[in-house]
C-alpha positions as CSV (number, residue, x, y, z in Angstrom):
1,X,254.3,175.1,12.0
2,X,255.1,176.4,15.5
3,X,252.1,176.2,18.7
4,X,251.9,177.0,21.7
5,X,251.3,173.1,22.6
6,X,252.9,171.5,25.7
7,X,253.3,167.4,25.9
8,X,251.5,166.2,28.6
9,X,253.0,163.4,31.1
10,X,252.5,159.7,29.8
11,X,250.6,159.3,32.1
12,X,248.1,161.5,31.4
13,X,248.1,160.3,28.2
14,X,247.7,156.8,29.3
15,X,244.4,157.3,31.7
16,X,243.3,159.0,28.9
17,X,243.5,155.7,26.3
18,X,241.8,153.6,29.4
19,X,238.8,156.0,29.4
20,X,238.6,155.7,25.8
21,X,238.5,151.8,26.5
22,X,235.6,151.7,29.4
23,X,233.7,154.2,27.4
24,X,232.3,155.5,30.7
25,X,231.6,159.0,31.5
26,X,234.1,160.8,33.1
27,X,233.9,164.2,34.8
28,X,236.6,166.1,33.0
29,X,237.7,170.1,33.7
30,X,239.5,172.1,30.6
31,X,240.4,175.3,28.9
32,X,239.2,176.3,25.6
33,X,241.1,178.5,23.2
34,X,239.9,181.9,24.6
35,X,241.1,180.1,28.8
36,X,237.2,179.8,29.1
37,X,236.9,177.0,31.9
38,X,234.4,174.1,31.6
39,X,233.9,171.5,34.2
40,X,231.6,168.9,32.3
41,X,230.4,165.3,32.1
42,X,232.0,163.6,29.2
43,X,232.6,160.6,27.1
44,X,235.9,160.1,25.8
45,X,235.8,159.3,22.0
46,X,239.1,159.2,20.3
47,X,242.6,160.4,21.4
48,X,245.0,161.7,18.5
49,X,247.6,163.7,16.7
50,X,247.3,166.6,14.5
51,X,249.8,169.2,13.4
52,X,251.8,167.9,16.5
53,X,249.6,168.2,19.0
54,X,247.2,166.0,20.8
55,X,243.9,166.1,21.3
56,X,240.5,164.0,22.8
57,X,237.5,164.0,21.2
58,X,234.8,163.9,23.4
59,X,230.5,163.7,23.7
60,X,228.2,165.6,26.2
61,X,225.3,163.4,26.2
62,X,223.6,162.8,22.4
63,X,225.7,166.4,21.4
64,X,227.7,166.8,18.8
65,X,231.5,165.3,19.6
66,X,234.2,168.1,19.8
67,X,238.0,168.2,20.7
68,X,240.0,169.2,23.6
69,X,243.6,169.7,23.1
70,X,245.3,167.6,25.9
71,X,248.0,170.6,27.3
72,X,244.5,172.7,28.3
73,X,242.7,169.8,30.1
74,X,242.8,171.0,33.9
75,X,244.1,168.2,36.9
C-alpha cells in the first residue's frame, strides 16, 4: 500500500515520546486530511505505526481521543 506519508526527523519523533511521558498539555499546530489548520491545546496519548505511517493520538480536554499523522503536524 502506497501514501503520501513523509518520515519525520528523529527528533521529532523523540519530543514527541517525552510529551507522551510528562503527560502535560502541550500547544500543538497540524493539518488534517482536507490541509484544514488547527492550532489546539492537547494531550499527547499514544504515538504509533499503522500501515507505515505514524501517528499521535491525542485529547482536547475530557473529548474523545483522535489521531494526527506525524508528517501533517506543523513546527
Amino acid at each position: 500500500m502506497m501514501t503520501d506519508y513523509k518520515p519525520v526527523t528523529c527528533e521529532l519523533h523523540s519530543h514527541l515520546e517525552d510529551l507522551i511521558v510528562i503527560a502535560k498539555p502541550v500547544s500543538l499546530r497540524w493539518l488534517d486530511e482536507d490541509q484544514k489548520q488547527f492550532n489546539e491545546t492537547v494531550k499527547i496519548l499514544n504515538i504509533y505505526t499503522r500501515n507505515h505511517e505514524e501517528f499521535i493520538q491525542v485529547q482536547i480536554n475530557t473529548e474523545t481521543p483522535f489521531e494526527i499523522r506525524l508528517d501533517r503536524i506543523l513546527i
